[in-house]
Structure formats: C-alpha cells, structure tokens
C-alpha positions in Angstrom: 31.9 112.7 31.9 35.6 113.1 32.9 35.8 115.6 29.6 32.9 117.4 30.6 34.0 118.0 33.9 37.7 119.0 32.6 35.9 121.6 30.3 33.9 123.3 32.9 37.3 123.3 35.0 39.1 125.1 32.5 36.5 127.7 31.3 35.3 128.5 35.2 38.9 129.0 36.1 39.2 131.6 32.8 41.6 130.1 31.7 44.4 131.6 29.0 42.6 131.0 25.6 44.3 132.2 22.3 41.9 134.6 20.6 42.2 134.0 17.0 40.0 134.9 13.6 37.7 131.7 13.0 35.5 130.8 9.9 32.6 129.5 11.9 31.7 127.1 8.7 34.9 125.7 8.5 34.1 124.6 12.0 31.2 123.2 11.0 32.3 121.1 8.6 35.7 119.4 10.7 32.7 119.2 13.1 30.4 117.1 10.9 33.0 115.3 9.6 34.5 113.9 13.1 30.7 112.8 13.7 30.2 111.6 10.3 30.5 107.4 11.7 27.8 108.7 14.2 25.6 110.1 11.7 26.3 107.6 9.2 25.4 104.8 11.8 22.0 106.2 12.6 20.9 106.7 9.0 20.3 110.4 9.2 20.4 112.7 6.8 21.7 116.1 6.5 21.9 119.3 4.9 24.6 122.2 5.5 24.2 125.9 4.5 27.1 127.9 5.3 27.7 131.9 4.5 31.4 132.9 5.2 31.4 134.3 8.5 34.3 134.9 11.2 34.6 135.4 14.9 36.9 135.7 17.3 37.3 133.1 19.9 39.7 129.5 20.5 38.8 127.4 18.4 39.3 124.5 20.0 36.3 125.6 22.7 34.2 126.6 19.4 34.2 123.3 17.7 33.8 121.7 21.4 30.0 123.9 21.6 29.3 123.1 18.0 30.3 119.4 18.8 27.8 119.3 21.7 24.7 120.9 19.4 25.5 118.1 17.0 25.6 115.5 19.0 22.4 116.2 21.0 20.6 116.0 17.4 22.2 113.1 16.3 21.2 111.6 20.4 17.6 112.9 20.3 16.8 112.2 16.5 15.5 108.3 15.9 17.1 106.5 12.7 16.3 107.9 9.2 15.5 111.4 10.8 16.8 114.9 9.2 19.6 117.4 11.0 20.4 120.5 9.3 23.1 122.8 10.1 23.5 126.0 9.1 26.1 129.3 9.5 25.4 132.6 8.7 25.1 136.6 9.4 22.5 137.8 11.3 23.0 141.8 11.3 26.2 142.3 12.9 26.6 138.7 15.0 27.7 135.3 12.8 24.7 132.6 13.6 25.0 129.0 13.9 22.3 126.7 14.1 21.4 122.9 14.0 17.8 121.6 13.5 16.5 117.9 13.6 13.3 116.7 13.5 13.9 114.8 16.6 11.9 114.0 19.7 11.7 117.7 21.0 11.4 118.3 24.5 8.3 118.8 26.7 7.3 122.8 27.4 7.6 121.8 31.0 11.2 120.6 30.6 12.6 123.7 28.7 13.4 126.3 31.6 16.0 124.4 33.0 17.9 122.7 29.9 21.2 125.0 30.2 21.5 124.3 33.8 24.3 121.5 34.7 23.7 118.1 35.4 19.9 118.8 33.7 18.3 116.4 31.8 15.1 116.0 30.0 13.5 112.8 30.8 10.8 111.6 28.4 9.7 107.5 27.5 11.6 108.3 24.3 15.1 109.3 25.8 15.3 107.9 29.4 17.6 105.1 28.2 20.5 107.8 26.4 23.3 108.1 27.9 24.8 111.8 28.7 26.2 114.0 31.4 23.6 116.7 31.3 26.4 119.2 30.6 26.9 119.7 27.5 24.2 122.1 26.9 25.5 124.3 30.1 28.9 123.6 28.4 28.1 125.5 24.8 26.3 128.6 27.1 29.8 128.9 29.0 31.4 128.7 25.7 29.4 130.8 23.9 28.5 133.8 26.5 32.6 134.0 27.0 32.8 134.7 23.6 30.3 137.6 24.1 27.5 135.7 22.5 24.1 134.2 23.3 22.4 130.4 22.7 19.3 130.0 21.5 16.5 127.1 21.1 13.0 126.5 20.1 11.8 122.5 20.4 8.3 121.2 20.1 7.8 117.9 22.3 7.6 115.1 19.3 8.6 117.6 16.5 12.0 118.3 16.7 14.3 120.9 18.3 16.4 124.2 16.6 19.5 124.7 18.9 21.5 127.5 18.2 24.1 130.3 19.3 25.1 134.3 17.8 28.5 135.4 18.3 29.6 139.0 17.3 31.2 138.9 13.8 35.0 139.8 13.5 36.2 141.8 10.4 35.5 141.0 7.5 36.1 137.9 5.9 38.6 136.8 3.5 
C-alpha cells in the first residue's frame, strides 16, 4: 500500500518525469518476465502478441501501469486460467491490452472500478488482498501520458483491460 500511496504522491504532485521514446512491447515483456514466479505459481498460461510500437512517456510509470493490468489478471484469474497480452497500433495511438478469462466483475460493480480505494467485492474475490488503487493508478498514468484506459469484463467470464497512448515516430 505504502507504494501505491508513494505513486499517487508523485504523479498528483506532477512531478519531473524524463520523457523518453519507449517500445511499449519491450515493456511488456520485462513486465511479464518480473511476474513470471507469479504466473508460474498459479499455473496460468499465456500468450503475447506484440507489433513494434513507440510512445513517449517515463518508463518507469509505464511498466508500473502495465504491472498493475497484469497483476489484476494474474489476482482475478483462478489456477490453470488463460491471460493474453497484447501491443499494437490502433490508427495513430499504440494499444496495450491484457485479457484473462478470469472471474469478471458484476455490471453493477463496473462504474466505479477507476475510482481510488474501489474494490469489487464478489464470493469469488472478497478474500484477495489489494489497495484498490492500482486501477486509479494506470488512469493517472496513462491520461498524463495523453492517453485513455479501457475495459470490458463479463461477471464469471473474464475481463479485457486495456489503455491507447498516442504513437511517437516511427519505430526503429
């Protein structure tokens, strides 16, 4: 929680941030790959699709949104289920996404799930731990970087959580 809060303290107080060129799949897969003993520990199974796109943004706060979308699948997804990740372009923005085919979350839960402290509550995930920020986290994150997040989650189906960000030049 401590790192959450210190997050939120740095991006509400604007702080300096090195803009830089990132390859938004290379993200993904340090990402991945620092949440591999997670994954690997739940049994799940995954599937990457990357297409070379770039951004500008820190990279460090990238990877810390991408973390959070990862981690919420591998949270919300029971042992032996699927997460997919993908990266792509999507007209003129670069488009991450992760899917799982996890527990989804209730219609009646899904207006408020980028507000802070916000948790969905269901007999499937009342007993998982979390903050309720990290969601409100990757908006902050993403929406600094002049992009937008995006979900779509049926309640015992699984959940798509995702963000565009505007695509720097081209890629090398």
């Amino acid at each position: 929680m401590t790192s959450d809060i210190l997050s939120l303290e740095r991006i509400a107080e604007h702080r300096d941030v090195t803009l830089m060129r990132v390859k938004l799949g290379n993200l993904l897969e340090r990402t991945l790959k620092d949440l591999s003993d997670n994954i690997y520990q739940k049994d799940h199974k995954t599937s990457v699709s990357i297409e070379p796109v770039a951004v500008y943004g820190d990279s460090t706060e990238l990877r810390e949104a991408i973390a959070n979308l990862i981690g919420n699948a591998i949270k919300y997804t029971s042992p032996g289920g699927q997460i997919d990740a993908c990266v792509r372009r999507d007209g003129d923005m670069a488009l991450l996404e992760i899917t799982d085919n996890g527990y989804g979350i209730p219609e009646d839960q899904q207006e408020l799930l980028f507000q802070p402290f916000h948790r969905v509550k269901t007999r499937e995930t009342q007993a998982i731990d979390g903050t309720g920020l990290g969601l409100y986290l990757v908006k902050k994150i993403v929406e600094r970087y002049g992009g937008t997040v995006h979900f779509t989650s049926e309640y015992g189906k699984g959940s798509t959580f995702g963000f565009r960000l505007p695509l720097a030049q081209s890629v090398e």
